[in-house]
C-alpha positions as CSV (number, residue, x, y, z in Angstrom):
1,X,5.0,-118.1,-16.3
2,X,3.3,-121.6,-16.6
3,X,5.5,-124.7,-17.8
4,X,4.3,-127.5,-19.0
5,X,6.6,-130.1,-19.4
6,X,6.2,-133.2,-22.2
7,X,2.9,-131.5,-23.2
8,X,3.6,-129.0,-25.6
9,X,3.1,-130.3,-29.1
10,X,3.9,-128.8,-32.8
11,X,1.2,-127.3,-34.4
12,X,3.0,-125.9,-37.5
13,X,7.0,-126.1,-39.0
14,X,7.0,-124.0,-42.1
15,X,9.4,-121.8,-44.5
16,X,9.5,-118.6,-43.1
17,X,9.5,-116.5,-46.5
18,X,9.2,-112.5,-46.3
19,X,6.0,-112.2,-45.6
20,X,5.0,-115.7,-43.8
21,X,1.5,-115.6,-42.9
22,X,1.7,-112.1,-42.1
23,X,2.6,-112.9,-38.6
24,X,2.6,-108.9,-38.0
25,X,-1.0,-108.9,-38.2
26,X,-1.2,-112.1,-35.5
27,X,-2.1,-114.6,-38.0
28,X,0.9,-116.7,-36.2
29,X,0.6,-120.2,-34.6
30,X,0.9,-118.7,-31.1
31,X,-1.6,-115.9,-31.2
32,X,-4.1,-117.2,-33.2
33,X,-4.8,-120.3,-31.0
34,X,-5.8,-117.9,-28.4
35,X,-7.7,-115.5,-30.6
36,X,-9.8,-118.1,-32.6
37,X,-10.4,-120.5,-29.8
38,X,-11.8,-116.7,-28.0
39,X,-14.2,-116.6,-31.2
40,X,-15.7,-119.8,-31.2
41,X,-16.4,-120.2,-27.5
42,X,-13.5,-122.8,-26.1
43,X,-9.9,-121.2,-24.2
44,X,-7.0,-122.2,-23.8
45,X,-5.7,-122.4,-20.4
46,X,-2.1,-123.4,-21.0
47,X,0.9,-121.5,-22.8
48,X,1.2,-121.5,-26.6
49,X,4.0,-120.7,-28.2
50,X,5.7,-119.6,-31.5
51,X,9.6,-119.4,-32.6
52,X,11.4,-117.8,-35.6
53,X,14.2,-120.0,-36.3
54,X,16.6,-119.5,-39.1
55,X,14.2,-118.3,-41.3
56,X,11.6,-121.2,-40.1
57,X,8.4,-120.5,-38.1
58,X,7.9,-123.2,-35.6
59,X,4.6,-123.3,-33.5
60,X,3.4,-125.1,-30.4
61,X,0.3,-125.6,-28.0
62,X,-0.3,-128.0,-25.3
63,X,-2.1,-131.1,-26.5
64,X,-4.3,-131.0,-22.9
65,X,-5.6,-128.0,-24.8
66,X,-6.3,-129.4,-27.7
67,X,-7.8,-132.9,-26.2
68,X,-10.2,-130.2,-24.8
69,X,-10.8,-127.7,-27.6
70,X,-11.1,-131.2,-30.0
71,X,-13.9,-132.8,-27.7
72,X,-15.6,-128.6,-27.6
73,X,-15.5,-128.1,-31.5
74,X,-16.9,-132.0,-31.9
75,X,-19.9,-131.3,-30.1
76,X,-20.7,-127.8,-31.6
77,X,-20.1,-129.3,-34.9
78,X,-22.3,-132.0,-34.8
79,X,-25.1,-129.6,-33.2
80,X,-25.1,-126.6,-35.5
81,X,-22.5,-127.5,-38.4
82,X,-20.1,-124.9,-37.1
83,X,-17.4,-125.2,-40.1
84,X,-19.8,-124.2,-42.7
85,X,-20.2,-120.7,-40.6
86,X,-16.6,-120.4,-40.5
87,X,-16.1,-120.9,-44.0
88,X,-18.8,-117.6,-44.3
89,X,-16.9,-115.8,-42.0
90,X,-14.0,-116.7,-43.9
91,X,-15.4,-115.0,-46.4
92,X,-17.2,-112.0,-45.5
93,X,-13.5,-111.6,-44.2
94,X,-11.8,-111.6,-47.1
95,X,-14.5,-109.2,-48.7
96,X,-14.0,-106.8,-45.4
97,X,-10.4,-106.6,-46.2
98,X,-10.7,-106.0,-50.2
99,X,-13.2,-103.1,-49.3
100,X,-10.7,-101.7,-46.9
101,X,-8.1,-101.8,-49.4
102,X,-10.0,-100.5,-52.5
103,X,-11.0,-97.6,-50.5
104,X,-8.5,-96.6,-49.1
105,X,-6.6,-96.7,-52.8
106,X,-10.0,-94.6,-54.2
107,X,-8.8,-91.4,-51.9
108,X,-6.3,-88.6,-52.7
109,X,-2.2,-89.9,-52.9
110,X,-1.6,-86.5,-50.9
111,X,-4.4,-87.4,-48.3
112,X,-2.3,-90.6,-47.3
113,X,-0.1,-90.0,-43.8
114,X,1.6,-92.1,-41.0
115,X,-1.7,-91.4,-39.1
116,X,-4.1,-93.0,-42.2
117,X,-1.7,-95.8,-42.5
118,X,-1.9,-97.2,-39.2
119,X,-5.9,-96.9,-38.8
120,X,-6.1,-99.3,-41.9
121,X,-3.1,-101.2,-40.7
122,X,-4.6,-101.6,-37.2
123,X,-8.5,-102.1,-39.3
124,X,-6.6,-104.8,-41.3
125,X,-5.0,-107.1,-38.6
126,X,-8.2,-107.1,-37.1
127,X,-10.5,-108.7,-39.6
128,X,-7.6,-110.7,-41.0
129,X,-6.4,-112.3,-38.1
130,X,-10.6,-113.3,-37.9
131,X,-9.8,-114.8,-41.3
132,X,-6.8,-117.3,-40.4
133,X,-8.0,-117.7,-36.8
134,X,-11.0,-120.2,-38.2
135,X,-8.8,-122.4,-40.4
136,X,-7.3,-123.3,-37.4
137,X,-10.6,-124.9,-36.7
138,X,-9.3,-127.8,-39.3
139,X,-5.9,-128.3,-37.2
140,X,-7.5,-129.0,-34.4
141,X,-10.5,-130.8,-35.7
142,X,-8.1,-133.1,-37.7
143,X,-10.0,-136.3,-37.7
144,X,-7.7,-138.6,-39.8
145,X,-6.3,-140.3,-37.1
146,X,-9.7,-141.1,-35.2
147,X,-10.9,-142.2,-38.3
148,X,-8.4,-144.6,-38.7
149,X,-8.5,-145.9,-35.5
150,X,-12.2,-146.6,-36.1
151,X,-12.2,-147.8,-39.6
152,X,-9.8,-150.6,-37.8
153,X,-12.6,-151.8,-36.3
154,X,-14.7,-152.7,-39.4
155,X,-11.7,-153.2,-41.7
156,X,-8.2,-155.3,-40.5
157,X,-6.1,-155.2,-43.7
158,X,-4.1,-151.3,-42.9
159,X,-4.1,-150.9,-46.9
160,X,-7.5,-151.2,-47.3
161,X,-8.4,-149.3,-44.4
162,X,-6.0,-145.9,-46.0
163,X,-8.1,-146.6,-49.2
164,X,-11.3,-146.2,-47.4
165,X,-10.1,-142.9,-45.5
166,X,-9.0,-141.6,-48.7
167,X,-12.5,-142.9,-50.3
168,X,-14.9,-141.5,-48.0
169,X,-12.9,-138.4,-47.0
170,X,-12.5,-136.8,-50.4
171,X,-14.7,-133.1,-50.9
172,X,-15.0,-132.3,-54.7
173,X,-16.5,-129.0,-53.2
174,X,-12.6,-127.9,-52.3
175,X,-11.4,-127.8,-55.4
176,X,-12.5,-124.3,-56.6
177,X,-10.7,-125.1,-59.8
178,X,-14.3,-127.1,-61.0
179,X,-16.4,-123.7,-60.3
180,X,-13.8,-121.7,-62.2
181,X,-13.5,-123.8,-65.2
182,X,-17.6,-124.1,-65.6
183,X,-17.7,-120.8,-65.6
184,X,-14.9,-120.3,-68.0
185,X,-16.6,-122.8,-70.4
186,X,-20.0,-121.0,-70.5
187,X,-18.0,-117.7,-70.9
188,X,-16.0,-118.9,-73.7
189,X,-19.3,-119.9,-75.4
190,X,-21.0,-116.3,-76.1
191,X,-20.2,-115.7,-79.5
192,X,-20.4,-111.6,-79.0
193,X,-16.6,-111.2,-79.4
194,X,-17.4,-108.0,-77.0
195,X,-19.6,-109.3,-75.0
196,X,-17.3,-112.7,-74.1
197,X,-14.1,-110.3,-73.4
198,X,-15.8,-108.3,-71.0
199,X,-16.8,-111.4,-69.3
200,X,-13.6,-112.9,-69.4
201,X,-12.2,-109.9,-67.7
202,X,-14.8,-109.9,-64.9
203,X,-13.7,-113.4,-64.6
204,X,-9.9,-112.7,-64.4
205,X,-11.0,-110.4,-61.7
206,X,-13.1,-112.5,-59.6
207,X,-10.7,-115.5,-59.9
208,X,-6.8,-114.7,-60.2
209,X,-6.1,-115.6,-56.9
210,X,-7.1,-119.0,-57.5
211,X,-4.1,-119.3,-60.2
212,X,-1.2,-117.1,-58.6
213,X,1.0,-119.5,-57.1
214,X,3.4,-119.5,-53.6
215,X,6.7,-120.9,-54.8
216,X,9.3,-118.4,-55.3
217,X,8.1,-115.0,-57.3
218,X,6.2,-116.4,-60.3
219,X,5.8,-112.7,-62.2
220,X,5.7,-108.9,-61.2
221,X,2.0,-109.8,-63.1
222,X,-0.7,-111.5,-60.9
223,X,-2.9,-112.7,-63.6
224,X,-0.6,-114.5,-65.3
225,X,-1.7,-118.1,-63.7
226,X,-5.0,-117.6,-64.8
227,X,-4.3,-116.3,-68.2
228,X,-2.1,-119.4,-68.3
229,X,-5.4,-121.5,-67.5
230,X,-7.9,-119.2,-69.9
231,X,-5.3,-119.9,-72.7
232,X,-4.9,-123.4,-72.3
233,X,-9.0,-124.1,-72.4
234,X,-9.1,-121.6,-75.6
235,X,-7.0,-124.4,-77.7
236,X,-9.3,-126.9,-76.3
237,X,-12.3,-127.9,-78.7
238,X,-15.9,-128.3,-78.1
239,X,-15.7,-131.8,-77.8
240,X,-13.1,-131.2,-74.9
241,X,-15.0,-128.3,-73.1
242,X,-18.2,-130.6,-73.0
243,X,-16.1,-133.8,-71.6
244,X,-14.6,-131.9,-68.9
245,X,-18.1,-130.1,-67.9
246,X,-19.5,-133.9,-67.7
247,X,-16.4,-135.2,-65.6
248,X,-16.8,-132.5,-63.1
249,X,-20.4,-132.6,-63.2
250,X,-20.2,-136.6,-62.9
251,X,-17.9,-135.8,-60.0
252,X,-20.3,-134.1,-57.8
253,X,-22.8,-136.5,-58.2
254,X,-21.0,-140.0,-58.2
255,X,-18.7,-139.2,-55.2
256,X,-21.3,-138.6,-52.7
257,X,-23.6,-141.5,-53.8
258,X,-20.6,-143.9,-53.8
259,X,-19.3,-142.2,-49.6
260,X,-22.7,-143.8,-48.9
261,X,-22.4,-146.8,-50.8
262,X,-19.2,-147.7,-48.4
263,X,-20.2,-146.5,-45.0
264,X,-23.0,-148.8,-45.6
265,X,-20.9,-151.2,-46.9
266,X,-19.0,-151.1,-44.0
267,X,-21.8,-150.7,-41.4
268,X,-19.8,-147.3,-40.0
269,X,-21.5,-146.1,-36.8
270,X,-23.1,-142.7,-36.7
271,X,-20.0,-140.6,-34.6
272,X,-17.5,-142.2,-37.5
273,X,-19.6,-141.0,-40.5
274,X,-20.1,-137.4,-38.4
275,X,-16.0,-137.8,-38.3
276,X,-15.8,-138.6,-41.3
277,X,-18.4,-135.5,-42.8
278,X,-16.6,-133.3,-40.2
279,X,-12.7,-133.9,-41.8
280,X,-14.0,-133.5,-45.5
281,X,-15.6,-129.9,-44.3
282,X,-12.5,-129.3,-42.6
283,X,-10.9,-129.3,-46.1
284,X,-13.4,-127.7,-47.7
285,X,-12.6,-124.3,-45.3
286,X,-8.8,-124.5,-45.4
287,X,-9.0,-124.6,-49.0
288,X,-11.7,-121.1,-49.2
289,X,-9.4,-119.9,-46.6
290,X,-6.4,-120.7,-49.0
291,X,-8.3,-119.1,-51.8
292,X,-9.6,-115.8,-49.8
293,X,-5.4,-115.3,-48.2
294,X,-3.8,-115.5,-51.9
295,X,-5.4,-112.4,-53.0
296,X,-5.2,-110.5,-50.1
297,X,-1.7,-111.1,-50.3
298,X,-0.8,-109.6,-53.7
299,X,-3.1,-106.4,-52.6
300,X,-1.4,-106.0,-49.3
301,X,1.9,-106.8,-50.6
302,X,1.7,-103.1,-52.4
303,X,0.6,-101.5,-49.3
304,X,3.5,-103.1,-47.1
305,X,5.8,-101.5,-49.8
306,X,4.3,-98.1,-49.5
307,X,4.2,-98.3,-45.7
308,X,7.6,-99.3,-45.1
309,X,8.9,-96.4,-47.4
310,X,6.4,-93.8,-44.9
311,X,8.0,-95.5,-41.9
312,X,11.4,-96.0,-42.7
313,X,11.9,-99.9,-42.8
314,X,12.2,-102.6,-45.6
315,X,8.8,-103.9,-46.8
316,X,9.4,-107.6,-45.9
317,X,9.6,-105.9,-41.9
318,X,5.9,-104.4,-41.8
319,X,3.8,-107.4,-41.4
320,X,6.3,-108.8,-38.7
321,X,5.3,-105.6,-36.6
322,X,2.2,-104.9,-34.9
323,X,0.0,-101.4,-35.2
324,X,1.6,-100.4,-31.7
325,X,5.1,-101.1,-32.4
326,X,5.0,-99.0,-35.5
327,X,3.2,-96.1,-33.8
328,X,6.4,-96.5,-31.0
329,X,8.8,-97.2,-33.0
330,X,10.0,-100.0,-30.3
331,X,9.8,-103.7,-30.3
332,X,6.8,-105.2,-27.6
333,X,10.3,-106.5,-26.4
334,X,11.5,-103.0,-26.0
335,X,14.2,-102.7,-29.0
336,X,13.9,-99.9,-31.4
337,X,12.5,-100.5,-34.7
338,X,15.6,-100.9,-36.6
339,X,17.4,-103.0,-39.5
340,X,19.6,-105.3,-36.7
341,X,16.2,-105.6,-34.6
342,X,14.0,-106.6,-37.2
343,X,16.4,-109.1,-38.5
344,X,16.8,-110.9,-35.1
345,X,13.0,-110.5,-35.1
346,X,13.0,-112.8,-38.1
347,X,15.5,-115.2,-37.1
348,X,15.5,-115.3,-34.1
349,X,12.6,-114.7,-31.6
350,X,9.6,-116.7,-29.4
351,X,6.5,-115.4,-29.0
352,X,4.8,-116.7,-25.6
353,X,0.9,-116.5,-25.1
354,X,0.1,-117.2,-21.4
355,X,-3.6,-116.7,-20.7
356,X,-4.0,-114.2,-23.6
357,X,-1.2,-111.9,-22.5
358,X,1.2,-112.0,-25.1
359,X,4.8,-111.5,-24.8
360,X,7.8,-111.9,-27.7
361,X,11.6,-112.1,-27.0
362,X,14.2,-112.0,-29.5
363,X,17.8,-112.7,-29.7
364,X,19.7,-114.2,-26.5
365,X,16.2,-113.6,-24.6
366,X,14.3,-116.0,-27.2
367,X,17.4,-118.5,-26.6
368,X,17.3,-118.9,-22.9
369,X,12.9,-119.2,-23.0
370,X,13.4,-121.6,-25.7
371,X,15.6,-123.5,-23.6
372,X,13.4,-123.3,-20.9
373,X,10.4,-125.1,-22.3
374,X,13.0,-127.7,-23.2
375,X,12.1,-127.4,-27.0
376,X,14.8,-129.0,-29.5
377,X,14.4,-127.2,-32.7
378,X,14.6,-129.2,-35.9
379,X,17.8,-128.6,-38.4
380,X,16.2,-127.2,-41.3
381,X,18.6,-129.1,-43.8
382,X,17.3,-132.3,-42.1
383,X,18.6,-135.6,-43.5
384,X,15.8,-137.8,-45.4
385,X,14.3,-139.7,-42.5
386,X,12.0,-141.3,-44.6
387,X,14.7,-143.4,-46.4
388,X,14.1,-147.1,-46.3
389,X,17.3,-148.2,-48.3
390,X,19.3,-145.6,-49.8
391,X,22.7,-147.4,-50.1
392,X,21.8,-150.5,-52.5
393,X,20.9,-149.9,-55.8
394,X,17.0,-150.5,-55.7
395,X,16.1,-147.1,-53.1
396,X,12.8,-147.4,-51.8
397,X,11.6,-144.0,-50.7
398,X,8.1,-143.5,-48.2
399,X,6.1,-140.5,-47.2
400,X,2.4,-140.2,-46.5
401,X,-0.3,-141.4,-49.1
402,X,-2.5,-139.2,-50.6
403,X,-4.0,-140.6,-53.4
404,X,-4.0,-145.0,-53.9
405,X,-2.2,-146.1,-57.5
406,X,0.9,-146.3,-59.2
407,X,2.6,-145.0,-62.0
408,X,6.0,-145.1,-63.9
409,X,7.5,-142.2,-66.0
410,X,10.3,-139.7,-65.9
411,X,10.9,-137.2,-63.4
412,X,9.9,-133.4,-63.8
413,X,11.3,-131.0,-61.2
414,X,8.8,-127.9,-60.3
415,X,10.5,-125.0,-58.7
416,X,8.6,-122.2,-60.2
417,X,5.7,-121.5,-62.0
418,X,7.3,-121.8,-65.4
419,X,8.6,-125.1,-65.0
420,X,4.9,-126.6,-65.5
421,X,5.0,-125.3,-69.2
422,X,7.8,-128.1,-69.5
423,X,5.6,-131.3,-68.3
424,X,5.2,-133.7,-71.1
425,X,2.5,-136.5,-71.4
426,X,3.6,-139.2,-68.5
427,X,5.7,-137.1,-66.2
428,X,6.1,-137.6,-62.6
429,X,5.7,-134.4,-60.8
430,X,8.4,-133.3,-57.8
431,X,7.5,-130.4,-56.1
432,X,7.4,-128.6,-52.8
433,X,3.8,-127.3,-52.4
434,X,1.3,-127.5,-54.8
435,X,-0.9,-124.4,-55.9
436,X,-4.1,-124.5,-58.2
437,X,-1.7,-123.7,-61.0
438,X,-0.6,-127.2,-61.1
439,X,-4.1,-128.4,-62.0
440,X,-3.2,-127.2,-66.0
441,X,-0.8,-130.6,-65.5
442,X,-2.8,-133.2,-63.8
443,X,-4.0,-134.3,-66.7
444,X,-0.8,-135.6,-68.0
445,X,0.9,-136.7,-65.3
446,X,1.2,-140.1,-63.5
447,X,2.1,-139.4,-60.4
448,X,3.2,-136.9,-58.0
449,X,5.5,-136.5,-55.0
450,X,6.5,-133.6,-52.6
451,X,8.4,-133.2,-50.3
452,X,6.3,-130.6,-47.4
453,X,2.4,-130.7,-47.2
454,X,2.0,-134.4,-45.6
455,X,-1.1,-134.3,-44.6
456,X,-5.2,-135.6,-45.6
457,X,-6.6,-131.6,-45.7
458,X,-3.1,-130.3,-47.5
459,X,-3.7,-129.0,-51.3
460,X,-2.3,-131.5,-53.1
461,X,-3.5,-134.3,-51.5
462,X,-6.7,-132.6,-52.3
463,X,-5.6,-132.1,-56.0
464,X,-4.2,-135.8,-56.1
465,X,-7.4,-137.4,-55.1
466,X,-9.6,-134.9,-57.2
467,X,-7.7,-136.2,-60.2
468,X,-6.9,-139.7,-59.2
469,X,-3.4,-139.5,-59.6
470,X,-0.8,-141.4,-57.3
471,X,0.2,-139.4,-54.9
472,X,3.2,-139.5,-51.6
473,X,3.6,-136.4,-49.8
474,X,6.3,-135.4,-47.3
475,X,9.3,-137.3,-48.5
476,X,12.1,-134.5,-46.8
477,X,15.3,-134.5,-49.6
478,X,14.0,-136.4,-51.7
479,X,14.3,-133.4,-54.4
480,X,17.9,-133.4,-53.7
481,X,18.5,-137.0,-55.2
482,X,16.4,-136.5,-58.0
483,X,17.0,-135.3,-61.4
484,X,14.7,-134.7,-64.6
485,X,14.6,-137.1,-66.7
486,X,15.1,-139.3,-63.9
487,X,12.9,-142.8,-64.0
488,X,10.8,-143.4,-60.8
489,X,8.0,-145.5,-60.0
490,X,5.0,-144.1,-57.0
491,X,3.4,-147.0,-55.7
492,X,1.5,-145.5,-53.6
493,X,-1.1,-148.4,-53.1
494,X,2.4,-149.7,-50.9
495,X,3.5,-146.4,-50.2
496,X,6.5,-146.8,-52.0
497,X,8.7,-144.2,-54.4
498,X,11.6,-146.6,-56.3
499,X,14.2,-145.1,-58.0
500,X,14.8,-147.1,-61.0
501,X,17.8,-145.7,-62.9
């Protein structure tokens, strides 16, 4: 098996959760690499790898790799814009996956066996791990940092050079949450009372999984984000509909003009504008590929019930096993199927890809490979490491920008859906991850921190700079020092969180 010393990097570090990216159906780290990089015409030579880690999925590749697959996907982009297929693919998918499911719900209950569960099982992993394999696309096409190092070049003040990424990178065409809310307002507008309700349900329908929500279990009812959203605009007036419809609209048209204005301010070259396009479709398709995953998700969570019931295993276990190890009843390890196995299988295991031959150990096995590859796990109840002072009484707290401004107010804590019912006018939002939900708060709040999802393409760095709200993202603990009510100032135009009480 191939080693490869110092040149295996992290690709992913997230919760684990019950059903974590489906990593049954090979939408993990590990396996996808080599599956999506098959798809769109570049391999991977080395070893990739994935771990479950108390509770935590960690996932690695080897950064010769992606130098390669980077320099491969640059070219085909620039040639044939290969993301906007992806984001079709995406798509078609997610509507492959919602047909499969709706028929197979449409037969007889008495028709339904062990046999008819594992064809659409097996039917299933197949088309979705299509779906998540191209989102990977925008991991390794991540263009922030070349960007950066090019802007440098036209630009030597570093605060004015993360305000011109942020500028010329932002993709009002990600934030689905426009689209729905047009087409809400035009909806809410047909004065047949019957007419308007059946609309509204088609719309409930077509756009629920925009408004669902990934923090902890929001309600046993999947609409209820978007008749959250629906209920808020009902109270709005007119006046307010019509303003909003002329800010989006205002939106689509001013953001591109002014991305113009500044690369020609700034005399940008033509392969830093083609990063620059290239990283603002990148967020464009992880964000349909956020959209097209959340439905799927509440639809399949049903069938992962009903299949663990016909197989004998808890419902969280299903997606974390693959079509053959159901049909055997064994591990690809070798361990039987079983409550002790599964649960090392969570916590404990390492999935090797090595020249697309997959392998997965689990338990002291997974230990001894993980020590091999000389991989130091992270402590999951890591220590705030982006603390600057957090001994005197002024603590200064930094992350990664998002969005350029600053903004003063009291604390508000978001744990789970409800909690955004409690924002008042001039709150500072503290949350995890952000999900379209939030989008009913941004216009009150002044600023927002969280403490996972540092990155350009993450969703609420997204949100922050679609609303122009201060915004520093991956400040680890930071939720633990905090309370509501608590005063804090983001100044993120110095990257800068102050505790002021």
């Amino acid at each position: 098996m191939k080693k490869i010393p110092g040149d295996l990097i992290s690709i992913a570090i997230r919760p684990g959760g019950n059903i974590p990216y489906f990593p049954g159906l090979l939408s993990d780290e590990a396996m996808t690499s080599t599956e999506m990089l098959k798809a769109i015409g570049v391999r991977f030579e080395d070893v990739h790898l994935r771990i479950n880690s108390g509770g935590f999925v960690y996932g690695y590749w080897s950064k010769s790799d992606q130098d390669n697959a980077k320099k491969k996907l640059f070219l085909q982009q620039q040639e044939n814009n290969e993301i906007e297929k992806f984001a079709k693919s995406v798509l078609s998918d997610y509507q492959n996956i919602i047909g499969l499911l709706d028929n197979f719900y449409a037969s007889p209950v008495l028709s339904r066996t062990k046999e008819s569960y594992l064809v659409l099982y097996k039917e299933l992993c197949d088309k979705y791990r299509s779906l998540c394999c191209y989102a990977y696309v925008a991991n390794i096409l991540d263009m922030a940092e070349d960007i950066r190092e090019e802007l440098s070049h036209y630009i030597t003040d570093k605060t004015e050079i993360e305000k011109s990424l942020l500028d010329l990178t932002r993709n009002p065409r990600a934030n689905f949450i426009y689209e729905h809310d047009l087409e809400l307002i035009d909806i809410l507008y047909i004065s047949d009372t019957d007419l308007q309700q059946r609309k509204i349900e088609a719309h409930i329908k077509k756009w629920y999984s925009l408004f669902m929500g990934s923090i902890a279990v929001i309600s046993p009812d999947p609409f209820v984000g978007i008749k959250m959203r629906i209920d808020m605009f009902k109270k709005l007036s007119r006046d307010d509909w019509e303003d909003r419809r002329c800010k989006y609209q205002d939106i689509f048209e001013s953001v591109g003009k002014s991305q113009e204005a500044l690369q020609l301010r700034l005399k940008l070259s033509k392969e830093t504008i083609d990063r620059i396009k290239i990283l603002k479709d990148c967020v464009f398709l992880k964000e349909t590929r956020k959209f097209c995953m959340t439905r799927i998700t509440t639809i399949a969570d049903n069938f992962s019930v009903e299949m663990g019931k016909m197989f004998g295993i808890p419902s969280f276990a299903v997606f974390r096993l693959t079509p053959d190890e159901l049909a055997q009843g064994k591990l690809m390890s070798g361990e039987v199927i079983c409550e002790e196995s599964i649960m090392t299988l969570k916590n404990n295991s390492m999935y090797v890809v090595d020249d697309g031959v997959t392998k997965r150990y689990i338990g002291d096995h997974a230990k001894t490979k993980i020590a091999e590859y000389g991989i130091e796990l992270p402590v999951s109840t890591v220590q705030d490491e982006n603390t600057i002072d957090d001994t005197s009484s002024k603590k200064v707290y930094s992350g990664f920008v998002a969005c350029r401004g600053c903004g003063i107010g009291p604390v508000r804590l978001v744990t789970k859906l409800e909690d955004l019912n409690d924002f008042m006018e001039g709150d500072i939002l503290v949350t995890s991850l952000t999900t379209p939900e939030y989008a009913i708060v941004f216009d009150k709040i002044k600023g927002m921190i969280t403490y996972d999802g540092a990155s350009l393409t993450s969703h609420p760095a997204t949100l922050a700079r679609e609303y122009g709200v201060p915004a520093i993202l991956g400040i680890k603990d930071l939720q633990h020092k905090l309370n509501n009510g608590d005063i804090i100032e983001v100044d993120a135009n110095n990257n800068a969180v102050r505790l002021l009480n």
